[in-house]
C-alpha positions, -999 to +999 in steps of 0.1 A: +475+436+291+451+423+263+418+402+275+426+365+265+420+331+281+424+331+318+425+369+324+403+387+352+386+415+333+370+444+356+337+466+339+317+490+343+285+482+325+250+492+320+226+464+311+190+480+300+156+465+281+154+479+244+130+510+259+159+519+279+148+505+314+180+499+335+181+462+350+214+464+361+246+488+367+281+482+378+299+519+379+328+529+373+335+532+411+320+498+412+329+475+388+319+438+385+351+411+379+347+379+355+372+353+348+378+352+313+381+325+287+350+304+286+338+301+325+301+313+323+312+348+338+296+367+314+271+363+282+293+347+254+287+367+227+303+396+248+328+379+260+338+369+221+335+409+219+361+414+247+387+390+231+418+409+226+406+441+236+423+461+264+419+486+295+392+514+285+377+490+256+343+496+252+311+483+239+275+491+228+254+461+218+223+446+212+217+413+228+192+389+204+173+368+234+198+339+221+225+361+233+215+369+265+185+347+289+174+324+259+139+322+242+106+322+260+099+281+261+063+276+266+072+244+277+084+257+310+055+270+318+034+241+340-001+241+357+010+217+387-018+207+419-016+233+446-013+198+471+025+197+452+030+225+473+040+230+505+010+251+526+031+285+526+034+287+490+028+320+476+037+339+442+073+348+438+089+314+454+109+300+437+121+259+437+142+236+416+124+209+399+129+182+370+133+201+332+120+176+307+134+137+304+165+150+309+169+147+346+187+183+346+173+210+374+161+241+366+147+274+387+109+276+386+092+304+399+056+303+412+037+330+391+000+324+402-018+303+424-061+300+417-082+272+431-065+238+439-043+249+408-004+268+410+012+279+379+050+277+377+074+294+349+108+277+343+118+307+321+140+334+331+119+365+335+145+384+305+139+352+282+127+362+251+135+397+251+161+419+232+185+438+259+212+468+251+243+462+268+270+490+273+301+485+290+339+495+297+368+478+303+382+492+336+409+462+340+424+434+326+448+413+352+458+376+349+440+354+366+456+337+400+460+298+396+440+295+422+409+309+403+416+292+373+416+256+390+385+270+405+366+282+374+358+316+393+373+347+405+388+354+445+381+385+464+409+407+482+412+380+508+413+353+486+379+338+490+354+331+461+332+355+455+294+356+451+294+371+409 
């Protein structure tokens, strides 16, 4: 079976910064499942990649920061009042908040806190950079009708899961 719209595809991947640190694995003993065909399962440009290929497929590429967690926006980065805050805050947390006029959410995450002042990144921490992605196609089945009026994959038992 060829990798086409509504297909469950099964990888093994290695997902690595350009100096070769690892960020994440999936085995082959452990691969990761996506449903195929334009559900935010995977980055698009690999899923274009994947199109049409089959079982044992394989890629090596480099992800441009367009391809993969976006450009750095300085514009995410804020200096908000520490009295925003609840008392507990501390670097790390993370909230969702207000991007722009545009009344969407994003995920900030508290990067600092000095003074009466807490500093807050919108970015995701791989924005901006380059990545090398390597992966293999361990399976390609199609997708229940379930998962498709669902947008997402089902485990074994049939419940969502948590990709």
């Amino acid at each position: 079976m060829l990798i086409t719209q509504n297909t469950v595809v099964s990888l093994s991947y290695r997902l690595a910064t350009m100096d070769d640190a690892l960020l994440e694995e999936a085995e082959v003993d452990t691969p990761v499942e996506y449903l195929h065909g334009g559900y935010d399962g995977i980055f698009p440009k690999v899923e274009a990649m994947l199109e049409g290929q089959g079982m044992g497929a394989e890629l090596d590429v480099v992800l441009e920061p367009v391809d993969a967690f976006g450009d750095y926006d300085a514009d995410l980065l804020r200096l908000e009042a520490l009295s925003e805050f609840p008392a507990e805050v501390e670097v790390g947390m993370q909230f969702e908040a207000p991007v722009g006029d545009s009344g969407h959410l994003g995920v900030f995450t508290v990067t600092d806190i000095a003074d009466d002042k807490v500093v807050v990144d919108g970015n995701h921490p791989l924005a901006g950079q380059r990545l090398h992605l390597s992966c293999r196609v361990m399976g390609v089945r199609a997708a229940l009708p379930e998962e498709v009026a669902h947008g997402h994959i089902h485990g074994p038992d049939g419940h969502h899961n948590d990709h």
